[in-house]
C-alpha positions in Angstrom: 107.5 183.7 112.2 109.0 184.6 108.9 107.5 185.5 106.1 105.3 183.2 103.7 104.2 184.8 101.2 102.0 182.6 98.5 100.0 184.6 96.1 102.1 186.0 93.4 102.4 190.0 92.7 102.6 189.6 89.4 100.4 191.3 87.6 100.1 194.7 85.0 100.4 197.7 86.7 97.6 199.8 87.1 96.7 203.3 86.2 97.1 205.6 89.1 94.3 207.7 88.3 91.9 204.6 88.9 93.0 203.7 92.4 92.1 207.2 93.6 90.4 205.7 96.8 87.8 209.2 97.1 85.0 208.8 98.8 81.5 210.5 98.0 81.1 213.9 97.9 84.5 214.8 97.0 84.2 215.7 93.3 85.4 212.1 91.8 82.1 209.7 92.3 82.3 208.9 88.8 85.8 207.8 89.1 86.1 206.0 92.7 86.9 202.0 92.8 86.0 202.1 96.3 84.3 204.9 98.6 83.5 204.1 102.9 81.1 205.9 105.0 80.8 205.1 108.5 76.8 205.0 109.1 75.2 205.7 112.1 78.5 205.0 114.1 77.5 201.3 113.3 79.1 199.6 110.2 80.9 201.0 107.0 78.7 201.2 103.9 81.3 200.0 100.9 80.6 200.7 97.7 82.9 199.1 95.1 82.7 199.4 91.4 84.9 197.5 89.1 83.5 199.4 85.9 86.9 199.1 83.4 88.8 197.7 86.8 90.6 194.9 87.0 90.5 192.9 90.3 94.1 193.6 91.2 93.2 197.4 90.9 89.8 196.4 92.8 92.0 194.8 95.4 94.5 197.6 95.8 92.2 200.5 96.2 89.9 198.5 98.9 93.2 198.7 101.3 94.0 202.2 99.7 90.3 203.3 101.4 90.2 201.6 104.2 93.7 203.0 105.4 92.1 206.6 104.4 89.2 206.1 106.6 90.4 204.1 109.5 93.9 204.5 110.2 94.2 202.2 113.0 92.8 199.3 110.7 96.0 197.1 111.1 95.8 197.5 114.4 92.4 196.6 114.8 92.3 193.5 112.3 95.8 192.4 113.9 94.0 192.6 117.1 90.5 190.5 116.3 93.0 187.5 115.2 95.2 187.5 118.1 92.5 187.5 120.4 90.6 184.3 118.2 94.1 182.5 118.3 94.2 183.1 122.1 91.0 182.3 122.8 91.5 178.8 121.3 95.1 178.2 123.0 93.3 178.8 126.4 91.0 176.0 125.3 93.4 174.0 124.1 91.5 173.8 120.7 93.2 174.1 117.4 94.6 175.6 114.9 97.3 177.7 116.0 98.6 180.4 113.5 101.0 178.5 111.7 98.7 175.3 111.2 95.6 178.0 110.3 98.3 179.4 107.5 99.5 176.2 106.2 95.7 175.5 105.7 95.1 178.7 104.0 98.2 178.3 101.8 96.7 174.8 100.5 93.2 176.2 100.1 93.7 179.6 98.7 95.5 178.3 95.0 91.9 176.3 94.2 89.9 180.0 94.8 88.5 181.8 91.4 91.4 184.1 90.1 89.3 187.0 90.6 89.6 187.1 94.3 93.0 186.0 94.1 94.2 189.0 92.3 91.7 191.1 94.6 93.6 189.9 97.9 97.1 190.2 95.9 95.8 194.2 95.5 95.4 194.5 98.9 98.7 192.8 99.3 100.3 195.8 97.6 98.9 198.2 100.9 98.9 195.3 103.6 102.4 194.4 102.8 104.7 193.9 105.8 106.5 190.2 105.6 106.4 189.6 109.3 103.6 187.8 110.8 103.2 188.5 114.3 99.8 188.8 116.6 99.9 191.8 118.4 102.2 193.5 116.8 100.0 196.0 115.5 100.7 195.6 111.7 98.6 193.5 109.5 101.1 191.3 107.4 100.0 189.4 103.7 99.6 185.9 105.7 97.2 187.8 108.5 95.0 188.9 105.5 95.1 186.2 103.9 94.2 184.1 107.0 91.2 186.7 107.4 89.9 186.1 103.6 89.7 182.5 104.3 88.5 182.5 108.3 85.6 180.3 107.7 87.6 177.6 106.0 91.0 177.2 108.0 89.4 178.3 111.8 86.1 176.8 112.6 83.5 179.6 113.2 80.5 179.1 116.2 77.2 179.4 116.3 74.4 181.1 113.8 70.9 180.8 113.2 67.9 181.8 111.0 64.4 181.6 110.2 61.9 182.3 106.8 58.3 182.8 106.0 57.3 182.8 102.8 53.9 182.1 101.0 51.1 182.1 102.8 52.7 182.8 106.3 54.0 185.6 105.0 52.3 188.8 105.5 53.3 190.3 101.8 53.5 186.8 100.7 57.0 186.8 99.7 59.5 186.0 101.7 60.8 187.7 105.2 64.1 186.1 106.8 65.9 186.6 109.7 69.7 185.8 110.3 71.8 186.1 113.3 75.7 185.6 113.0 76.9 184.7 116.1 80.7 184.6 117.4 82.9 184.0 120.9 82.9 186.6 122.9 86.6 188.0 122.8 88.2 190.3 125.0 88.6 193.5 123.0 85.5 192.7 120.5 87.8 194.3 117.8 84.8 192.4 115.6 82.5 195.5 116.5 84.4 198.1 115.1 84.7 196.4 111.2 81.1 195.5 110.5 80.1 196.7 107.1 77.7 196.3 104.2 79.8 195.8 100.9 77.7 197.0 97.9 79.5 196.0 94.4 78.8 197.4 91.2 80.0 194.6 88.9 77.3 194.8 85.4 75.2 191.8 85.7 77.3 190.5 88.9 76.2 193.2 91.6 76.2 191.9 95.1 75.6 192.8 98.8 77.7 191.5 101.6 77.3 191.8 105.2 79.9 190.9 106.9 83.2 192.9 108.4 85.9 195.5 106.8 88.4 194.4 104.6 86.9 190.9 104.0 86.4 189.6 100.3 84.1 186.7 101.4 80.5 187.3 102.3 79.1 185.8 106.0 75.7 187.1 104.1 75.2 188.4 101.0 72.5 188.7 98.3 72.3 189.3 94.7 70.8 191.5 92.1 68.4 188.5 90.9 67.0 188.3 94.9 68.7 185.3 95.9 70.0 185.4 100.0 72.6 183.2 101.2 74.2 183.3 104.7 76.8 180.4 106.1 75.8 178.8 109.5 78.7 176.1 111.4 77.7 172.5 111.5 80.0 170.6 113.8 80.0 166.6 113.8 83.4 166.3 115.2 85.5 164.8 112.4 88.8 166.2 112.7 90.6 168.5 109.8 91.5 166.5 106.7 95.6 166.1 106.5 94.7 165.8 102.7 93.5 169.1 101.2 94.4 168.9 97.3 91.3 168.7 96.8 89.8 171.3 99.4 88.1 174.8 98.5 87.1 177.9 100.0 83.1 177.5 100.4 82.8 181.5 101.3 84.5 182.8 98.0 82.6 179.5 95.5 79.4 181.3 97.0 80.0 184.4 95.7 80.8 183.2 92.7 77.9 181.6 92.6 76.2 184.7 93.9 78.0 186.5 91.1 77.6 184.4 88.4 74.1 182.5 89.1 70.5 183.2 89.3 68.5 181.0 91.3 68.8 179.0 94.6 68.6 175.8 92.9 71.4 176.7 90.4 73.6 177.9 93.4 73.3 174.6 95.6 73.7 171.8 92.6 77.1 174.1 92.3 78.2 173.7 95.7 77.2 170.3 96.9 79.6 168.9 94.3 82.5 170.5 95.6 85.0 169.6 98.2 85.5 171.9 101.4 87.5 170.9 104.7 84.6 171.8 107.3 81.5 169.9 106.8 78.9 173.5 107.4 75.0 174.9 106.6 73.9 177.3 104.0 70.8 179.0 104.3 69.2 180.3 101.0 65.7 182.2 100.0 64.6 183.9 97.2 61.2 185.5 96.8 59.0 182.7 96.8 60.5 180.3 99.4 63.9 179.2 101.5 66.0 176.0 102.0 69.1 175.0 103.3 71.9 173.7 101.7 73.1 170.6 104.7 76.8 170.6 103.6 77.9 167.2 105.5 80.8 166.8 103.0 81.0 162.9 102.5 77.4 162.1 103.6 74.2 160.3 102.3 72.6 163.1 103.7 74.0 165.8 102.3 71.5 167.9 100.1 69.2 170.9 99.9 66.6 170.9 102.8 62.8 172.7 101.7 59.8 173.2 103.5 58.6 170.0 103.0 62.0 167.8 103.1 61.7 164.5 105.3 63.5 165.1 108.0 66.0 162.2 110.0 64.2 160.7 112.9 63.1 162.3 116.1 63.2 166.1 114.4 59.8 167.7 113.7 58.7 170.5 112.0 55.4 171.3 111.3 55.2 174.9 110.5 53.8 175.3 107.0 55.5 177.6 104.8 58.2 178.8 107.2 61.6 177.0 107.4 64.4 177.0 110.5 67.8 175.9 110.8 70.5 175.8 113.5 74.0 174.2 113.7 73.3 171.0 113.0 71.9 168.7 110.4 68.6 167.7 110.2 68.1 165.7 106.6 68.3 161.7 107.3 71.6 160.5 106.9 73.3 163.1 108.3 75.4 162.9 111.5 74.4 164.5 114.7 77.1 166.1 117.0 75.7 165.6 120.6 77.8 168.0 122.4 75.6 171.0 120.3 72.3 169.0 121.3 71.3 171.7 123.7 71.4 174.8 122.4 70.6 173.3 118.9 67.6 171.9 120.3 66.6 174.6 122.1 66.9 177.2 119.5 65.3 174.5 117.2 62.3 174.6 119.3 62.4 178.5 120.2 62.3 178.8 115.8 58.6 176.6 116.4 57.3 177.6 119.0 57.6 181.5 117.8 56.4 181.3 114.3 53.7 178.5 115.0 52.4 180.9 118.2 51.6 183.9 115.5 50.0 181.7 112.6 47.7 179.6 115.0 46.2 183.2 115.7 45.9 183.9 112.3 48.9 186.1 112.0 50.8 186.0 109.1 54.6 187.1 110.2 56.0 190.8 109.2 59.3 192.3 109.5 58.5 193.5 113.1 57.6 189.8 114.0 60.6 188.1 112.3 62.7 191.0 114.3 61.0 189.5 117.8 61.8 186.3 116.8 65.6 187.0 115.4 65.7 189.1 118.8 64.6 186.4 121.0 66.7 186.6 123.8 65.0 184.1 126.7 65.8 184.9 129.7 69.5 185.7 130.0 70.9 185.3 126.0 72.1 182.0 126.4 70.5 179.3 123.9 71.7 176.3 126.6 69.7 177.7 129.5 66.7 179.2 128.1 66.6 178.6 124.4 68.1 182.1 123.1 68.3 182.9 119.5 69.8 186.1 119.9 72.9 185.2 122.0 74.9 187.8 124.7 76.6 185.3 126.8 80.0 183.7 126.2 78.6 183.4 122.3 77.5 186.9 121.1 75.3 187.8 118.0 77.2 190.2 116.2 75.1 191.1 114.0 71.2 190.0 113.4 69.8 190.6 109.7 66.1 191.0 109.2 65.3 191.2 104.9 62.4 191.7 103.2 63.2 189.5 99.9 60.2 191.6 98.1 61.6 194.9 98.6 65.1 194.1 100.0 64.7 196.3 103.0 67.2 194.9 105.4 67.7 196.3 108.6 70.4 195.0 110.8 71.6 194.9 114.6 75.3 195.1 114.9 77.1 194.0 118.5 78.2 197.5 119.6 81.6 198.6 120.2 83.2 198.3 123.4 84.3 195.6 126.4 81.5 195.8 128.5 78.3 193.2 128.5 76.3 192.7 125.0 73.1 193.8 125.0 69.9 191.4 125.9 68.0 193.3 123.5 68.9 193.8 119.3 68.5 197.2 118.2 67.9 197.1 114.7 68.6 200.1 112.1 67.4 200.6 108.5 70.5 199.5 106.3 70.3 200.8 102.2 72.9 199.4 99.8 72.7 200.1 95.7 71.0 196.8 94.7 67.8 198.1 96.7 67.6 201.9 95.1 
């Protein structure tokens, strides 16, 4: 497939001595744009600092260090998408490449300039014109494709949970989120988890999510408010029309960078247009919701604690608050084909938290870790109502967060082809924003 390139390299150059992509504890922290560590032979801490940057030069020396650090990147990114693509041509599910680019090439012009010129940087370093999986190069139309996943290639599963208030132990808010994925042959996902840290004045962030991505999976900002993007299937096929279609991942964080309270953050988004109907789950300090993103619906809308919910769906946990991949507000369309393992998780999220606070005990970071680590039986949600998945969907990454403090500690799916593990190890993860 030829090359199609669509963002424009236009842009002023930029002063060499900026770009410098030095990690710390060379002599230049004062001067990096963007320093990598590999922690605890788990993820990639990123650190990114725009002080008198532009996003271009932002953009450029994010490929610059990731290049320096892992020199097989291309290889590995290149490989994660073939396998995705693969995996969906065995199952004769769409898109294939060219249909996933074509999507991204209509979506991509409506995303804030910022992150255009930040993927146009990379652009500079990721810069071969060819696109073709496997090939072990990472062309401009793969990256692009990899900035806009979520948008153009429906993701799986997810989950998460919240106490807050009075169920709470410190009586702010504790959250646990899993991000779950298909289970691909070389689980090239393993080896690009990181925790992105930017320094941005008033606009600092923390992403959780995988190297070389713009758009946060998970993220939180400087003013404590948590977001995290779940899938919400209902079986409506891709719009052919999407002139009116946005990326949801990057309006979040620019709404993440820009806004200061969950309320603020979901008026912004349920207004917009986006091409895959999804979930985002939100807390602050003092509570959590979730923003039911059935584009088109009656029911779409932020769902609280004490939201009615449609018919048939209980939930009578006070001061705690679940979702799974489906929608639960009235109005909203229910896909039966995720009844299952929506259900089951749905009632695994219940049964958990109600079991400590009939007891009298109020739920902790160690408890929200048994309950984000809840594997069943066998770590499959259909047979024995698993939340934290190692079967043909694996949880790549589980994210337990203490909203008070922001002490976030995280399991990431390890590297390698063999079996996931039943059990989440979880390690203390430190970004910036919590320091």
């Amino acid at each position: 497939m030829k090359k199609i390139v669509f963002v424009p390299v236009c842009f002023i150059l930029c002063s060499m001595f900026l770009l410098g992509g030095c990690g710390r504890g060379e002599g230049n922290e004062a001067f990096a744009a963007v320093s990598i560590r590999k922690m605890q032979d788990a993820y990639y801490d990123v650190v990114m600092d725009y002080t008198g940057r532009t996003s271009n030069e932002m953009g450029k020396a994010l490929a610059e260090e990731i290049l320096r650090v892992v020199p097989d990147y291309e290889s590995i990114a290149d490989s994660l998408l073939k396998d995705q693509f693969d995996m969906l041509a065995k199952h004769n599910l769409s898109p294939d490449f060219p249909t996933a680019l074509s999507r991204a090439q209509a979506i991509l012009p409506k995303v804030p300039r910022e992150y255009l010129d930040e993927l146009a940087g990379m652009q500079e370093i990721f810069n071969f014109d060819t696109d073709v999986l496997g090939d072990g190069r990472f062309s401009k139309n793969e990256l692009a494709i990899l900035q806009v996943f979520q948008d153009v290639i429906r993701p799986t599963q997810c989950s998460a949970a919240a106490a807050f208030g009075g169920s709470s132990a410190t009586g702010k808010t504790i959250l646990g989120r899993n991000l779950d994925w298909d289970a691909l042959p070389r689980n090239d996902m393993s080896r690009m988890h990181a925790v992105t840290t930017t320094k941005n004045g008033e606009k600092s962030i923390v992403m959780v999510h995988f190297l070389g991505m713009l758009t946060p999976a998970t993220a939180y900002n400087d003013n404590k408010i948590f977001g995290a993007f779940l899938d919400a299937e209902t079986g409506a096929p891709y719009p052919a029309d999407l002139s009116s279609k946005r990326s949801y991942c990057l309006d979040f964080r620019y709404a993440l960078e820009n806004m200061s309270t969950m309320q603020e953050i979901a008026d912004f988004l349920k207004t917009k247009e986006y091409a895959f109907n999804h979930l985002l789950f939100m807390a602050d300090e003092e509570s959590a919701g979730v923003l039911e993103q059935n584009i088109g619906s009656p029911g779409r809308g932020f769902r609280r604690v004490d939201s009615e919910l449609r018919k048939g769906v209980v939930w009578d946990v006070p001061d705690t608050l679940a979702t799974v991949n489906d929608f639960r507000l009235p109005g909203n369309f229910v896909y039966p084909d995720d009844d299952p393992s929506d259900n089951n998780r749905w009632k695994t999220y219940r049964t958990l938290l109600s079991s400590y606070l009939v007891r009298g005990t109020k739920i902790d970071v160690e408890k929200m870790k048994g309950i984000s680590g809840y594997y069943g039986t066998d770590g499959n949600a259909y047979t024995s109502g698993a939340v934290f998945l190692s079967n043909r969907i694996v949880t790549a990454q589980s994210i337990i967060l203490n909203m008070d403090t922001l002490e976030m500690w995280i399991h990431f799916s390890p590297v390698g082809t063999g079996p996931m593990p039943l059990n989440p190890t979880y390690i203390r993860v430190k970004t910036l924003l919590e320091m």
